[in-house]
N, C-alpha and C positions, 0 to 999 in steps of 0.2 A: 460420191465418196461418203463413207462411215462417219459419223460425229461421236463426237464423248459422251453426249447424250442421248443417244439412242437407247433403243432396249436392248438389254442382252440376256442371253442365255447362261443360268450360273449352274454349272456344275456340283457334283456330292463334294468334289476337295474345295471350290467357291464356298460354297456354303460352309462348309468343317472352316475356312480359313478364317470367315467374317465372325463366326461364332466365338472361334476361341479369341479374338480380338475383343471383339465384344466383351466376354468374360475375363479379360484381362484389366479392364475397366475398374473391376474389383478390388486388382492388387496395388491400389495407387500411395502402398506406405513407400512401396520400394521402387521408385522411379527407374534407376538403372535397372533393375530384373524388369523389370514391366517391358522395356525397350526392349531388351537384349531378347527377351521371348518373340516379341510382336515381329522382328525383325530378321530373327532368324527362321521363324514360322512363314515371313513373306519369300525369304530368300530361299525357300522348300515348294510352295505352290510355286511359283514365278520361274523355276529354272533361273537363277542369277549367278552372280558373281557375292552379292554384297548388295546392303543399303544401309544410306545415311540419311540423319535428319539434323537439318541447321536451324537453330531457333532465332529469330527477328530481334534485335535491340534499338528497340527505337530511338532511343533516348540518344544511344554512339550513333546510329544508323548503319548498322553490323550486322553480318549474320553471325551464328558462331556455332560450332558442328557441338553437340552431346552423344552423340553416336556416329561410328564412323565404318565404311568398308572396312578398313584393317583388322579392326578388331573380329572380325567376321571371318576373317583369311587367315589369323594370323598370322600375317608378317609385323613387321617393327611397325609402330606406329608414332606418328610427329606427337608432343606435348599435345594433350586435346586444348590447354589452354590458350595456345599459338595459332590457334587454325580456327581465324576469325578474320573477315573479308568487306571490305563496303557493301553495302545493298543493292550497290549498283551494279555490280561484278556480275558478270555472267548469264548462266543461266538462271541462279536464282535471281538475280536482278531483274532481267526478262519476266519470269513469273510474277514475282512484287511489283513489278510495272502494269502487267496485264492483266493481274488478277486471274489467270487461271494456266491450266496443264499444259505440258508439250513433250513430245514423243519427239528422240533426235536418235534417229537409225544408226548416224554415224556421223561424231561427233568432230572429228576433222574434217569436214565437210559443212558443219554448222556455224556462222559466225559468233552465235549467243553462247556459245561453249567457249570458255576460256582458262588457260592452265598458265597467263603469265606469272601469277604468285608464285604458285611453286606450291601449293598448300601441300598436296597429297602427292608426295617421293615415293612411297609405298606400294601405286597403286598405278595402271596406267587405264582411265576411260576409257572404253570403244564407243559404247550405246547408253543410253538413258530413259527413262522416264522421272520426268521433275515435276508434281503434286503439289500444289498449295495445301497447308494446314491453317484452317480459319476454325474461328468460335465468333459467339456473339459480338466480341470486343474486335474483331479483327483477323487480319493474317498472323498467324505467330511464330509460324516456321515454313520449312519445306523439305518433303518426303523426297531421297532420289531413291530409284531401284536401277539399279547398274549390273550394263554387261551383260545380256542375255548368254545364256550359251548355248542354244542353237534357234537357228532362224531370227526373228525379229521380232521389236513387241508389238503387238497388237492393239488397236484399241477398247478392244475386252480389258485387256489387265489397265490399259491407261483409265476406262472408267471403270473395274474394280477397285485398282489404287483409290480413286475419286470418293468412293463409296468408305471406305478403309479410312482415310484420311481424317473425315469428320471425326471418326472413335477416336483413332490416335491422337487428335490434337484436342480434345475434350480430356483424355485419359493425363496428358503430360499439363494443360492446363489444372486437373482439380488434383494433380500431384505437386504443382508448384504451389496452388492454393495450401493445400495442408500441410504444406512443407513449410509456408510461412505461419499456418495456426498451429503448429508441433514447435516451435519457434519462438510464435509469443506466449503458446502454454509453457513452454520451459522458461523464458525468462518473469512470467508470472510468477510461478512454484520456486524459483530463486529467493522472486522477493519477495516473497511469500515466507520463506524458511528465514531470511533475512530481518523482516520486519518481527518474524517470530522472534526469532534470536534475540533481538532489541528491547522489545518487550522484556523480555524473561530478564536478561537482564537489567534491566532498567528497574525491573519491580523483584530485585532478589533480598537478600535480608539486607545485604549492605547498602539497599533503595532507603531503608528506615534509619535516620538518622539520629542519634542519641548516647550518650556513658550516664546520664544520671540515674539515678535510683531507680525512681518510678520509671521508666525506660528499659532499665535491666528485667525487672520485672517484667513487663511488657514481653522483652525477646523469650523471656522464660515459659513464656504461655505461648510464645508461637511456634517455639520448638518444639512441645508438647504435642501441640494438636493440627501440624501443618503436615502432618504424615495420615494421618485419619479422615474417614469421610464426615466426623459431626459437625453439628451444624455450631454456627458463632456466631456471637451478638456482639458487637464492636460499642461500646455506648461513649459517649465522649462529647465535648461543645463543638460546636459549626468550625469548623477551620484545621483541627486536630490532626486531618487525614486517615477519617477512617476509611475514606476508599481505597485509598492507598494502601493500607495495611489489607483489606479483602484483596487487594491484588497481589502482595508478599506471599499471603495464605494459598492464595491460586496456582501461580505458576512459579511457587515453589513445590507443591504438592503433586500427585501421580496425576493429576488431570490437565497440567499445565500443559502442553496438548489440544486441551478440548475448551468450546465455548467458555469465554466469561460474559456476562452478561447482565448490564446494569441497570438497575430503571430506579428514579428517587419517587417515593411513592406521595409524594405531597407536592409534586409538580403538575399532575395529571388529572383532571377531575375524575370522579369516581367512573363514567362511563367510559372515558377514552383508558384509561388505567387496566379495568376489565378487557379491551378491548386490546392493549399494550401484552398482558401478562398473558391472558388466555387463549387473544386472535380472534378471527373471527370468518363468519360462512358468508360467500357471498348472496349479498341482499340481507344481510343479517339488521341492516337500517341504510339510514340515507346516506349514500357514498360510501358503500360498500362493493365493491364494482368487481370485485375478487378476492378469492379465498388468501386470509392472512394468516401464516403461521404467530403463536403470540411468542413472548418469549422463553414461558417453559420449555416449550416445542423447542426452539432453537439453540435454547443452553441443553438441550438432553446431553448428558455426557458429560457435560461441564459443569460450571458453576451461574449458579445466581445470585446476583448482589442486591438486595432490597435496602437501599437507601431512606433512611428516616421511616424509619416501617411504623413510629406512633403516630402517623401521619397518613394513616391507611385509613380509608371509610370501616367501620365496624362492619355491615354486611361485606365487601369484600374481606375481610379478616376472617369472615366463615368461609368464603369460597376457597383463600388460602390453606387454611387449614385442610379440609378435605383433599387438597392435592399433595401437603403432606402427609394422611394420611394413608391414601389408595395412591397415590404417587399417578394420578390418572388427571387432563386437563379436559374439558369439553369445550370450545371453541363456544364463542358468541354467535349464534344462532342455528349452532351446530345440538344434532341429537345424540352425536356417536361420542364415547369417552375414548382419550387418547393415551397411552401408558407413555411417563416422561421419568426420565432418572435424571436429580442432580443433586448437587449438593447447595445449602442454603445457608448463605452468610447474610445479614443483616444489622443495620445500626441506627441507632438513636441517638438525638442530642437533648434525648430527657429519660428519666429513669422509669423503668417502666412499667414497676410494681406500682408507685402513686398513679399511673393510670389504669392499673389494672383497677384499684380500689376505686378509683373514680366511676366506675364502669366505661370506661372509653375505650380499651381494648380488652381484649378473651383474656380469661385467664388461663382454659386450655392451647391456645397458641401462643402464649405467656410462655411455660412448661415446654413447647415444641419450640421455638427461638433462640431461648438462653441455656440450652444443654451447658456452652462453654463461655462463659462472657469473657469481654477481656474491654478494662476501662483504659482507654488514652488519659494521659494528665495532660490536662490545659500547660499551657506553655510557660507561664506565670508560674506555675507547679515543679519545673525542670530550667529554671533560669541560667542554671550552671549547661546548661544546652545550646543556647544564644549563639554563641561565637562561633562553635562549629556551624550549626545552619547558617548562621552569618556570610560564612567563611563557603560554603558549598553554593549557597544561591549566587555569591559573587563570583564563583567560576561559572554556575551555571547563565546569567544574563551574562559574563561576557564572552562565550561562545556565542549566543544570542545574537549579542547588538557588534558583536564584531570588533570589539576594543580590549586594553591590555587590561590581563586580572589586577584588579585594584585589592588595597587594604585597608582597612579599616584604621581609623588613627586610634591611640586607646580611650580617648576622651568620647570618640562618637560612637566606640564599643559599649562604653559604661550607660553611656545615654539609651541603647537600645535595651541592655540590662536593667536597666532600672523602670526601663518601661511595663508596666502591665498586659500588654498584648491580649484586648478580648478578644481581637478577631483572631488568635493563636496566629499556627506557623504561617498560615496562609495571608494575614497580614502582615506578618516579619517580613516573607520574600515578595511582596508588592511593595513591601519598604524599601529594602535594598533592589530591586530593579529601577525604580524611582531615583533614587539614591545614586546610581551607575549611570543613571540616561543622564543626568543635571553632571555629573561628573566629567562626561564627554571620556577623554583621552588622559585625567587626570589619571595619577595612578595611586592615591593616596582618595580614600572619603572622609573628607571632612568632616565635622558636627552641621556646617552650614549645607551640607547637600541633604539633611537629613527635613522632614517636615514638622511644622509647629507644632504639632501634636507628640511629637519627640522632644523637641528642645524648650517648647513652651513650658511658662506656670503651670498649665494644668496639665501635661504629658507627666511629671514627675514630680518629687515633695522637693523640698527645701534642704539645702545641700547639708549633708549631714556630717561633718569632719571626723567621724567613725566609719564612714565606706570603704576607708583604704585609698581614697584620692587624696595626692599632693597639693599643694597649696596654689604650686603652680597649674595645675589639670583644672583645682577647683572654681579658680581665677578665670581662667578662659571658659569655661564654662559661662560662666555668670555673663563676661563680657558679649559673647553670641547671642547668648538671650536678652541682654540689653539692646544691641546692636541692634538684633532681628526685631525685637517688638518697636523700637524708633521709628524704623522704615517702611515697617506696617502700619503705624498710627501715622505716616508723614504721608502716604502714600507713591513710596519710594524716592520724596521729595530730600536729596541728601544734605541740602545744605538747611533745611526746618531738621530733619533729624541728627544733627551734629548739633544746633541750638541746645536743643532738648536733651544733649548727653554732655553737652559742656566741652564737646571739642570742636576742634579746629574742622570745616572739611577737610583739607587734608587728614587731618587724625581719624578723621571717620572714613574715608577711603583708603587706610594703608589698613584699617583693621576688615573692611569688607574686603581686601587682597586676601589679608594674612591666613584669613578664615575662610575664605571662599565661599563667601554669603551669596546666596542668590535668590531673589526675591521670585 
């Protein structure tokens, strides 16, 4: 007798059949056409009735149909969701046991054949042929072709199907594949759009917070020039936010969209810097191991942020210039010039015409940098500003740390006011996050949750009874910083530091309550 392995003899329509399967291979966006072709193409060579493919759930230990005879006949067809069977069932059970084909002439006649589900109402089996579908990973389904309609099938078509099978279960495998990277490229590009979104808002004009003078100012020059592609020089002290403010200018502008792109130019030594901005060829030096786009290349289109740019090596300061000049970068050990468009914002925390004089930076790339300047005021400069950033950082750490928006009492308002702030905003909001973490679940901050450098002698002058504090605000003030420096000098020793303030312990622990000192 004939085995499934033998050789056989293929035909012009064999061959037309395997081909356009083959080439169906191709169309693996659209999983149901890909079927609906493959299946209706076999039930054209084959003389059939119909054929279905059930795909293996290993996980339930299920088979479950994706293509069915009905749909082939059209008559009515059961929910396809419904017509899903143990692995054990049947003929396909039989095949997932055996690992391979079987040819059932007449299938009431066969005991591997079984209709007690009930799956298919639509359809009544005669004959079959049932295919394993394997890939490298396994079995993943199985091919039936059903119902001959004349004579019986052969085992020609049973080792055709064979030959058939590998394609189709390759073709429905790298369509479930892409069907899952179509999947997570969408939920990529979500939060892709999502993260955009956040951004953009988070860095829009109401990102920059301020009503004072020099403030209004400020928005008045970004109104100006946040519609424009010229270049800006943000100059201002360390903590100000002028990166912040290059990102207002960014994605509020027509490019918000495209690359932003930071580098602080006195982080970097002069070779890795060149190496940052410009990129470089591989082998360009040691541990160079492939080609690095720099980041002109990668802001094309966007923006560039040059962080503390008087902090730039002078010979890079020529290389910069020529890229604004010919708008072209040439890669570190690269020969070929590379054409880059962006736009260049830039800042300093020193002025930087006294560097120009000094000879420390160009004074043609002086002239190319500061087209638009725009100075931040130190925070010390906008003091009538305090409360509100006060008041913003305190919503913002306690989204953060996960506790109720706290308030500031007015005494430990006046204390940060009065404070000089060199490290500007960026030391205010390391205050009050500090401030909120010692606070816990209080909902009120204290002057005691505030640090020595606040409430100490030397955080502020000598209580001036022209600041517009009451006698009573001015009082507890004093008290805290008596309090606070005892316990300091005692080593939180309470009952030496009640000695040395002339009260009772008790009286010095109802005032570390009252105030909520913590050492």
């Amino acid at each position: 007798m004939a085995t499934f392995n033998q050789e056989i003899l293929l035909t012009n329509e064999d061959l037309d059949l395997l081909y356009q399967v083959s080439e169906s291979i191709h169309s693996i966006q659209d999983l149901s056409k890909l079927l609906q072709n493959i299946l209706l193409k076999i039930k054209e060579v084959f003389a059939i009735e119909g054929a279905s493919i059930a795909l293996h759930d290993t996980a339930n230990k299920e088979f479950y149909f994706i293509r069915t005879v009905e749909e082939q006949c059209g008559t009515a067809k059961k929910r396809i969701n419904q017509m899903r069977f143990p692995d054990n069932y049947g003929v396909a059970g039989w095949v997932l046991r055996e690992n391979r084909s079987v040819i059932i002439p007449d299938v009431s006649r066969d005991r591997r054949y079984s209709d007690k589900l009930g799956i298919q109402h639509d359809f009544i089996t005669r004959s079959m042929i049932c295919v394993p579908l394997k890939t490298c990973q396994g079995l993943i389904g199985v091919l039936y072709t059903l119902n001959k309609l004349e004579g019986e099938f052969s085992l020609k078509e049973a080792r055709l199907l064979e030959i058939l099978s590998g394609t189709i279960a390759i073709a429905i495998d790298n369509a479930k594949l892409y069907g899952e990277i179509r999947q997570y490229a969408t939920i990529l590009e979500k939060e892709n759009v999502r993260l955009k979104s956040e951004v953009q808002n988070r860095f829009n004009l109401q990102g920059i917070i301020g009503s004072s003078a020099p403030m209004r100012r400020v928005f008045e020059l970004l109104n100006k020039v946040i519609g424009t592609p010229t270049s800006v020089l943000i100059q201002g002290e360390t903590g100000t936010g002028k990166e912040l403010l290059a990102k207002v200018i960014h994605y509020n502008s027509a490019l918000k969209d495209k690359p932003f792109i930071a580098e602080n130019c006195g982080a970097l030594s002069e070779n890795l810097l060149e190496s940052e901005l410009f990129g470089h060829v591989k082998g360009a030096f040691t541990g160079a191991i492939a080609d690095k786009k720099g980041l002109f290349e990668l802001a094309d289109g966007g923006t560039v942020f040059l962080d503390e740019i008087a902090d730039m090596p002078y010979s890079m300061q020529t290389k910069l210039l020529r890229v604004l000049q010919e708008g072209q970068v040439r890669p570190v050990g690269g020969s070929h010039y590379r054409q880059v468009d962006f736009r260049l914002i830039t800042s300093s925390n020193r002025d930087l015409l006294p560097e120009v004089k000094k000879g420390n930076f160009r004074d043609d790339l002086y002239y190319r940098v500061q087209v638009f300047p725009i100075k931040l005021p130190a925070l010390r400069e906008r003091k009538e500003d305090i409360s509100i950033l006060a008041v913003h950082f305190l919503e913002k750490f306690a989204k953060k740390l996960n506790t109720p928006v706290a308030r500031l009492t007015p005494w430990a308002l006046d204390l940060l006011v009065q404070f000089d702030w060199p490290g500007n905003v960026r030391e205010l909001e390391n205050e009050i996050e500090r401030a909120l973490t010692l606070a816990g679940g209080d909902r009120e901050i204290q002057a005691g949750y505030l640090s020595e450098k606040i409430t100490g002698p030397v955080g502020q002058d000598a209580i001036n009874p022209l600041n517009g504090m009451t006698l009573h605000d001015a009082t507890e003030r004093m008290e805290v910083q008596m309090v606070t420096r005892a316990l300091r000098d005692t080593d939180g020793n309470r009952t030496k530091a009640a000695r040395l303030l002339g009260l009772t312990r008790q009286g010095l622990l109802n005032k570390i309550a009252r105030y909520k000192i913590e050492l």
